[in-house]
N, C-alpha and C positions, 0 to 999 in steps of 0.2 A: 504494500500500500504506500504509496506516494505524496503527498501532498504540499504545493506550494504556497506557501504564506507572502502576501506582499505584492503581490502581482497583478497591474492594470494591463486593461487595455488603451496605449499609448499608441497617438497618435496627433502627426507632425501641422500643427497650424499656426501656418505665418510664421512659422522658424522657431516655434516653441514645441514642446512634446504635453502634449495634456493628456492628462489621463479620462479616456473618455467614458469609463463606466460609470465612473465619480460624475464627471460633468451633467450625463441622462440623468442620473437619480437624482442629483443635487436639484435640476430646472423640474425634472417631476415632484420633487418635494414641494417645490415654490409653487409652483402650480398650483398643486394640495390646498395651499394653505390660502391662497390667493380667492381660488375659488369658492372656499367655503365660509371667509371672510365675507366675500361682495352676498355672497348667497345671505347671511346673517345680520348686512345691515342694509341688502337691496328692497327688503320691505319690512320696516320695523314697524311694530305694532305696539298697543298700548297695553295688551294680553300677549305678550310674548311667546311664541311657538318654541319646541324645542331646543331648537337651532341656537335662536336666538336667545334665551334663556340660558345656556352654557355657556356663550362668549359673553354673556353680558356679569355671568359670575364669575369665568376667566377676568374682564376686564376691570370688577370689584375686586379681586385677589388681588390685585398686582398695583392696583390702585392705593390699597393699604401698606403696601410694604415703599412708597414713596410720600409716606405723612409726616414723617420725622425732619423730610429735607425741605417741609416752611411751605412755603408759595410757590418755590421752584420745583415740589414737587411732581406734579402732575404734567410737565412737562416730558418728564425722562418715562412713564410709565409705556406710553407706543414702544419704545425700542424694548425693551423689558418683554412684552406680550409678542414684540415679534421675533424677539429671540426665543424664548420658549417653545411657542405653535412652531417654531423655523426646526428645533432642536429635536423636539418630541417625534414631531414628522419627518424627522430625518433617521431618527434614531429606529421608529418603527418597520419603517421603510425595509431595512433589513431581512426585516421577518416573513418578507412574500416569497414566495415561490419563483426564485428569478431563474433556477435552474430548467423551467420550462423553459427558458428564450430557447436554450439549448436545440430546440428542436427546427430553429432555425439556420440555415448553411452560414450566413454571413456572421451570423453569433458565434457560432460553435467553433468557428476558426479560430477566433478572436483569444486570446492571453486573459487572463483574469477574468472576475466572477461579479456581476454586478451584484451591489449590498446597500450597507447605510453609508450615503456621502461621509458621513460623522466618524467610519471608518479610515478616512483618509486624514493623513497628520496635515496636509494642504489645507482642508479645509475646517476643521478646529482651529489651525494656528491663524485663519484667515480671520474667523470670528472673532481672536484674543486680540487680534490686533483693530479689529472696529471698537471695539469695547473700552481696548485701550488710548486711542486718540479720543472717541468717546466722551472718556472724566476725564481726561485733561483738560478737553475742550473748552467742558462743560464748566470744569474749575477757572479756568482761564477769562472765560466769559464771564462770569461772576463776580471773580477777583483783579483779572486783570495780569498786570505783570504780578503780583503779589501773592500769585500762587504760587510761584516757584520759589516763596520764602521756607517754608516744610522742607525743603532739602539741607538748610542749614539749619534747622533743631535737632534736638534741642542745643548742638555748639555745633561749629563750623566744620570737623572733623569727619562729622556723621556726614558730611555730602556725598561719600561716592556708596555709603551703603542706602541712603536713601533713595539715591537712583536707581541703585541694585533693586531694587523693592518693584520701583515698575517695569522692570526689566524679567522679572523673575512672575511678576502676574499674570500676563498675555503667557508666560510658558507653563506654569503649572493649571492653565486653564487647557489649554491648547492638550497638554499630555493627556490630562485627566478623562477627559471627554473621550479621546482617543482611544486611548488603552484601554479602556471599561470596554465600549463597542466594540471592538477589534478582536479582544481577548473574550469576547460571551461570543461571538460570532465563530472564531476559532474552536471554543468547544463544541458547540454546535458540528462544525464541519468533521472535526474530528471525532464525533460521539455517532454520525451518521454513518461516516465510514467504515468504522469497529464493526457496525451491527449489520453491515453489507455484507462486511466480511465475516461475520459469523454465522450471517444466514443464507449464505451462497448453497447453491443446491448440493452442491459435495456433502457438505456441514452437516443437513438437514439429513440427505439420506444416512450418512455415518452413526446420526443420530438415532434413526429410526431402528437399523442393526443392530445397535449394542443397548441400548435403553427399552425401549417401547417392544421388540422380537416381533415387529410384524404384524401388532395390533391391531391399527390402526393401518389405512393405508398411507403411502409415502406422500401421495400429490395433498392429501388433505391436510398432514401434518404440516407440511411444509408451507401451504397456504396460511394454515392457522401460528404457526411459527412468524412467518414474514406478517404479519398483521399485529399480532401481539409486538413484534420487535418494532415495528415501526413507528411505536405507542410512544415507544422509550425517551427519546428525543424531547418528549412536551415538556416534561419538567423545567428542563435547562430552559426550552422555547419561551414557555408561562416567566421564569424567572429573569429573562430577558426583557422583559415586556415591563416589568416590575425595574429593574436597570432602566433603562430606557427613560423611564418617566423621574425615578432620581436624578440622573445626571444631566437631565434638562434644568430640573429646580433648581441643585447644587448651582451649575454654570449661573442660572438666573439669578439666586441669590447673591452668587459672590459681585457679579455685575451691578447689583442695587446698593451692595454696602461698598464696592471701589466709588463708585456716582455721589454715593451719603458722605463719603470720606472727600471726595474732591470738594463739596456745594459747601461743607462745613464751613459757621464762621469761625470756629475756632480750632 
């Protein structure tokens, strides 16, 4: 059994190499979220429908967690809700059945496995760095030149660690996101493959031979073997899903309190 970890399909545009399984998921994720936005406030109502009623409690969450930062804060809560809905749907993304494209020629050719954009270190480190020009911005805007007084507190010494600080944010956002997704998708791949290969018909008939003596017939066992085996897998699937939705909060949260720590007056 084989398996390659790391691997897109790269391809050359305008003299750069992008990786383009990342790129489809990443525009179908936007999509996703784009669409069922405009769907949620293309007809609001004063009895809210479904729809409407979860983004409108998505849009009170996140609303709360920007009341500490004054007047300024209701400002920063859109980027907050579209980084989440961006995260979670990227992250979920994942979990589809992408190994059906397979059954198409121009796919199957193709190097790597389309999954969660969120898988690619490109595009977590892309988001640490919107985040990060972000509350500086947002600091800057408020204060002025006068935010880049914080780099010499509390004495002048501490400057090159305090830079360190934003430097080292955009990165421990960027890994974190990464590796979570990357590494549950990897067991996944690898927990699929185990049970391929244990329930290859070799296996199965081997099985029947020395255990069951004939019991049972061989096509039935086998059938009911690769059904039961194929069950396996949900657990990890289920607890991905549960991943998934942490590590969009996580990102989200730590984004609200870098934003609270930049608008700070003091």
């Amino acid at each position: 059994m084989e398996f390659h970890i790391g691997q897109h399909w790269v391809v050359n545009l305008f003299g750069l190499d992008v990786h383009m399984d990342t790129l489809i998921t990443l525009w179908i994720t936007m999509a996703i979220v784009i669409f069922f936005a405009l769907l949620a406030v293309g007809n609001i109502k004063l009895v809210p429908s479904r729809l409407q009623a979860v983004f409108e409690n998505i849009v009170t969450i996140f609303s709360s967690l920007t009341k500490d930062m004054g007047p300024e804060g209701k400002r920063h809560t859109p980027i907050l809700i579209a980084l989440f809905l961006f995260i979670i749907t990227g992250n979920l993304i994942g979990q589809l059945p992408w190994k059906l494209l397979n059954f198409f020629p121009f796919i199957k050719a193709t190097e790597g496995e389309f999954a969660s954009p969120t898988n690619d270190i490109n595009v977590t480190a892309a988001l640490a760095i919107i985040v990060l020009v972000y509350y500086i911005a947002s600091g800057v805007r408020l204060k002025g030149i006068g935010y880049f007084k914080h780099y010499f507190q509390p004495v002048w010494f501490m400057t090159p660690f305090n830079m360190l600080e934003d430097i080292v944010r955009p990165l421990t956002l960027a890994l974190r996101l990464f590796a979570n997704i990357l590494a549950g998708e990897i067991l996944i791949m690898v927990l699929g493959g185990l049970i391929a290969s244990l329930l290859s018909p070799e296996a199965i008939s081997a099985f029947c031979q020395n255990t069951l003596g004939g019991i049972l017939p061989s096509n039935w066992v086998y059938n009911i073997t690769l059904f039961l085996g194929s069950l396996l897998p949900l657990p990890i699937m289920f607890f991905e899903i549960f991943v998934a939705f942490i590590q969009a909060l996580v990102f989200t949260l730590l984004t609200s309190a870098y934003i609270s720590g930049a608008v700070a007056k003091h």
